[in-house]
N, C-alpha and C positions, 0 to 999 in steps of 0.2 A: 635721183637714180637715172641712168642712163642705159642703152643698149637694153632693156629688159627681154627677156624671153616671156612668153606668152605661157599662161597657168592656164592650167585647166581647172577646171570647178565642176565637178558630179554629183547633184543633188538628188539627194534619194528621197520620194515626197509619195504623198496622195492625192490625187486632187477633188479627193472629199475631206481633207485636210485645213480647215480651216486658218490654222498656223502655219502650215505650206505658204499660202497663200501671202499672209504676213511677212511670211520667211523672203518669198518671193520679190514682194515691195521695197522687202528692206535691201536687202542685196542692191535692188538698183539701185537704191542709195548712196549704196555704200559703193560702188562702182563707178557712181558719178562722183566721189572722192578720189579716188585712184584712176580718173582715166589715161593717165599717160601708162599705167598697165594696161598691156594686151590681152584677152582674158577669152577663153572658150567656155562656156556654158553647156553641159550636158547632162539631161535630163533622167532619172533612173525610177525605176517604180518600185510599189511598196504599194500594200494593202493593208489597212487598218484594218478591214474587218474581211477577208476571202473566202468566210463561210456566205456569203448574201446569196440569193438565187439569181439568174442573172437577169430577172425582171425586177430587181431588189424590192422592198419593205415599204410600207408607209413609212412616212419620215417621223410623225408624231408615237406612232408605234414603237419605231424603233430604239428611240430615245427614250420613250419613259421606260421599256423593258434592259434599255442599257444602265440609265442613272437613276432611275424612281422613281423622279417625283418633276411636273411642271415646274415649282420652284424652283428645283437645282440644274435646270434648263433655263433657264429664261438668265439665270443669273449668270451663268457661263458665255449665251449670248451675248450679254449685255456686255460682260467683259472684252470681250472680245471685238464688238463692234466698238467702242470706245478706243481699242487699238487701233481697229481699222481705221478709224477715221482717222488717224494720225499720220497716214501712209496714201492716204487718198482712195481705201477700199469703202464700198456702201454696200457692207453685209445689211441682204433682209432673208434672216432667216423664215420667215412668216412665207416666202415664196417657195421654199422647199419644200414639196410635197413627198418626191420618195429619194429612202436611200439608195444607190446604186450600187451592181457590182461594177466594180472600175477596171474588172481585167479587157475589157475590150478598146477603153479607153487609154490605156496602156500601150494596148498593141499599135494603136495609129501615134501616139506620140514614139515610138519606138519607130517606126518609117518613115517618120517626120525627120527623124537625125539625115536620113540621105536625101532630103525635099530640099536642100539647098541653106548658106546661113541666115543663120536667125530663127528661119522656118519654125525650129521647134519648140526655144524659147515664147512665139509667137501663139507657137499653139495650145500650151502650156494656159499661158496666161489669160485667151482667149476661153478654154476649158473654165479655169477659175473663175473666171468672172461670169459666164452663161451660168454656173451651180449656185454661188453666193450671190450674185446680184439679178439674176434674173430668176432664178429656180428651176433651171431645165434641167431633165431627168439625164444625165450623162450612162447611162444604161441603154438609153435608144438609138440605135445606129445612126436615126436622122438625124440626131443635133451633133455626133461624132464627125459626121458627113459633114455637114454644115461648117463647125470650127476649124476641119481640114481644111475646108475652100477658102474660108476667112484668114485664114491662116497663109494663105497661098500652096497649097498641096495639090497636085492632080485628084481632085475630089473622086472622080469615075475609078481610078485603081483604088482608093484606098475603099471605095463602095465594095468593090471584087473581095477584095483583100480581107474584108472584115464577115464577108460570106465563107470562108475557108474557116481551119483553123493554121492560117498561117502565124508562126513565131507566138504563137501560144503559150508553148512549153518552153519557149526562151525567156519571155515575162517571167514567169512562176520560177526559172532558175535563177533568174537575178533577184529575182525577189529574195531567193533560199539564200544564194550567195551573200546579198545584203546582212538579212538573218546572222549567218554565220558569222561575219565579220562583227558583229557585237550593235549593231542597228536595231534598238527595241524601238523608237517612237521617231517621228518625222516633224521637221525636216534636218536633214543632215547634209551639212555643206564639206564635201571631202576633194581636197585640195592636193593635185599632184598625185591623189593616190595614197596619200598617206597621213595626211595631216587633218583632223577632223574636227567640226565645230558641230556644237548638236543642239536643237531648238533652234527657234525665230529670234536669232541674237538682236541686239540693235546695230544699228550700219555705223556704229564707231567701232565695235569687237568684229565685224567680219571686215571692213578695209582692214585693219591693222594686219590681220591673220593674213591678208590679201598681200601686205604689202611685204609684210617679214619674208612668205615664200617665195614673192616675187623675186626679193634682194637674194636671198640665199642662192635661190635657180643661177641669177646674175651671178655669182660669186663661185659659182662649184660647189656648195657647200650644204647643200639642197640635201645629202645621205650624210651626213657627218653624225657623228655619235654626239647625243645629249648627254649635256651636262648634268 
């Protein structure tokens, strides 16, 4: 393929999402497949759980009153780090201590989009990995602060910024918007706007999705009526 036009990619995730997270890895995979696509990355939020308080839950708490029982924890874990480690993530979920509410975390990955490229991707990924491999409480402004800098963010505004309730109520509308648009579970990888992939596919099903919209974009043919 040649001349390609650049795709956008709108991920709508958690990043108390541990399949996010997954969702996240594989994608780079599946990217370093297709990179002679030009590809924009943008980040969208979503809340698994938006009832939390915003000093959120014990973590052990929260779990067994969500699924029952230690057992059918430990085992979903287990799952899951078995994935991860196929992707290069080292979930230790043993270091989570509380659930977060993630709408504040939200708000700086959301002024992260105008921090310059990459930035948010950056910060994204940097989030996930302080929550799954390290255990830090993403509910406390100081590690929000922190991963912005890491991140390369003007750390000192986004401090200001998350003292306000600025773009608060833009969060929770895209969240709604998400909703509406048929977004029950995360992550969701939506392409162009229109063409949607749902769960932590593996990075052969998301290049291919990748590459079909890239070629159609190339061709015009990107609105055309399905067959």
């Amino acid at each position: 393929m040649t001349d390609l036009l650049p795709v956008t990619i709108d991920i709508v995730s958690d990043v108390v999402c541990p399949w996010c997270y997954v969702g996240r890895a594989r994608l780079k995979k599946a990217l370093d497949t297709v990179s002679e696509i030009p590809v924009e990355l943008r980040w969208r939020p979503f809340q698994l759980d938006p009832t939390l308080p915003p000093a959120g839950k014990d973590r052990r708490a929260y779990l067994i009153d969500k699924f029952g029982s230690e057992d059918r924890i430990s085992q979903m874990h287990q799952q899951i780090s078995v994935v991860g480690q196929a992707v290069g993530i080292a979930f230790d979920f043993d270091a989570i201590k509380t659930s977060p509410n993630t709408l504040d975390a939200h708000r700086i990955i959301r002024w992260a989009a105008n921090a310059g490229p990459g930035v948010q991707d950056r910060l994204v990924g940097r989030l996930f990995a302080l929550y799954f491999e390290e255990g830090a409480d993403l509910g406390d402004r100081a590690v929000l602060i922190g991963a912005a800098r890491d991140a390369g963010m003007d750390a000192a505004l986004a401090e200001t910024l998350l003292a306000t309730e600025a773009d608060r109520a833009e969060v929770q509308e895209e969240i709604a918007t998400a909703q509406r648009m048929g977004v029950t579970g995360v992550p969701c990888f939506l392409l162009e706007g229109r063409y949607a992939v749902m769960g932590a596919q593996e990075p052969a099903t998301l290049a291919d999705a990748i590459a079909k919209v890239a070629e159609a974009k190339a061709n015009g043919t990107l609105d055309a009526p399905q067959a």
